[in-house]
VMD Tcl script that draws the C-alpha trace (Angstrom):
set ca {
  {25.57 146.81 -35.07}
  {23.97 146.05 -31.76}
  {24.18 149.74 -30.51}
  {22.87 150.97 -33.26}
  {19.88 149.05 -33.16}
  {19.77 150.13 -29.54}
  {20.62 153.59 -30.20}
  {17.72 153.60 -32.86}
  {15.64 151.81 -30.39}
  {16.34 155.06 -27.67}
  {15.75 157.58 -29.94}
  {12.26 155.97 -30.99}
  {11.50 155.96 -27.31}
  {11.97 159.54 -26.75}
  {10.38 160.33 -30.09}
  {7.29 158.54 -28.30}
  {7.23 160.05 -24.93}
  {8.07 163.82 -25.90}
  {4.79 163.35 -28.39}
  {2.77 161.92 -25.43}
  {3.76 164.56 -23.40}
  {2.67 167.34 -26.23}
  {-0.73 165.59 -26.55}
  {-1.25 165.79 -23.10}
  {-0.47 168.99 -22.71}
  {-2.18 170.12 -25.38}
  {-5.63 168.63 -23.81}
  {-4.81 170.24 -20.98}
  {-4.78 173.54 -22.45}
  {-7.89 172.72 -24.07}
  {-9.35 171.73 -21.23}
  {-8.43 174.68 -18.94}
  {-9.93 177.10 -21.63}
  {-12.97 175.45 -21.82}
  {-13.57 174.95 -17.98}
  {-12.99 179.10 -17.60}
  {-15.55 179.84 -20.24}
  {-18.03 177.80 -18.07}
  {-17.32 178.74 -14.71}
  {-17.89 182.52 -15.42}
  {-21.21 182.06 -14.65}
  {-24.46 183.94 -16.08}
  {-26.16 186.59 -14.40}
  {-29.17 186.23 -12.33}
  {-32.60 188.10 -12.09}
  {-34.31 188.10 -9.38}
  {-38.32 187.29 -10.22}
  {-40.47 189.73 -8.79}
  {-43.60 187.57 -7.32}
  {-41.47 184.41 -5.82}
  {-38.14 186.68 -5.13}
  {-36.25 183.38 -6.61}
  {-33.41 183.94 -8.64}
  {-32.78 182.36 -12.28}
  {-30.07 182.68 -14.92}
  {-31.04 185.63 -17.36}
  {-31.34 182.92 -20.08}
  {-34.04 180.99 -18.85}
  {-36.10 183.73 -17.25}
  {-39.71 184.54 -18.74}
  {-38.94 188.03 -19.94}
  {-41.81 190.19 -20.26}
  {-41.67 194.25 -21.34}
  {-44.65 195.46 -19.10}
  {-45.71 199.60 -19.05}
  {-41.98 199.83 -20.62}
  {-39.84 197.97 -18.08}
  {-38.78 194.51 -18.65}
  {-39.30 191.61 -16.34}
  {-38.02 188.88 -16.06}
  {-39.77 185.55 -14.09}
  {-39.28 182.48 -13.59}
  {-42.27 180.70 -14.89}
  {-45.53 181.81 -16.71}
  {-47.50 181.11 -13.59}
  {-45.32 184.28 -11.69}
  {-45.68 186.14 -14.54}
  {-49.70 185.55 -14.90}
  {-49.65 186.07 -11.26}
  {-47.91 189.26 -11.47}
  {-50.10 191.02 -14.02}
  {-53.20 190.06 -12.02}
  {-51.57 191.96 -9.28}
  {-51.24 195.19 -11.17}
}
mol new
graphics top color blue
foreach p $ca { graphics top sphere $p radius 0.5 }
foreach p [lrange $ca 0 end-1] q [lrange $ca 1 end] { graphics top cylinder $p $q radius 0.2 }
display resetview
């Protein structure tokens, strides 16, 4: 009677650890596809008054004479169309 209660005991043990070990590795898989969607990066524009670069979605985009333009603030983009 004694194994079997140890026996029962072993097998609830391993039951335990091989779940464990699934959860883990299942938040490491999550984990690993989440850090590669954010390390792609963005791509940058390069503003045309300060010649600083910014990610494409938080430039101020502006169409001007048919050609977009893309800046990093209002103030480079005010400063730009008094230039022209």
């Amino acid at each position: 009677m004694f194994r079997l209660i140890i026996f029962i005991a072993l097998i609830y043990l391993l039951y335990k650890m091989i779940k464990t070990f699934n959860r883990l590795k299942s938040e490491r898989n999550e984990n690993l596809q989440s850090k590669s969607t954010t390390d792609r990066g963005e791509e940058l524009v390069e503003d045309p008054v300060c010649h600083t670069y910014i990610p494409l979605s938080q430039a101020y985009k502006k169409e001007i004479s048919g050609k977009d333009y893309y800046f990093c603030s209002k103030q480079c983009h005010d400063k730009f169309t008094r230039k022209k």
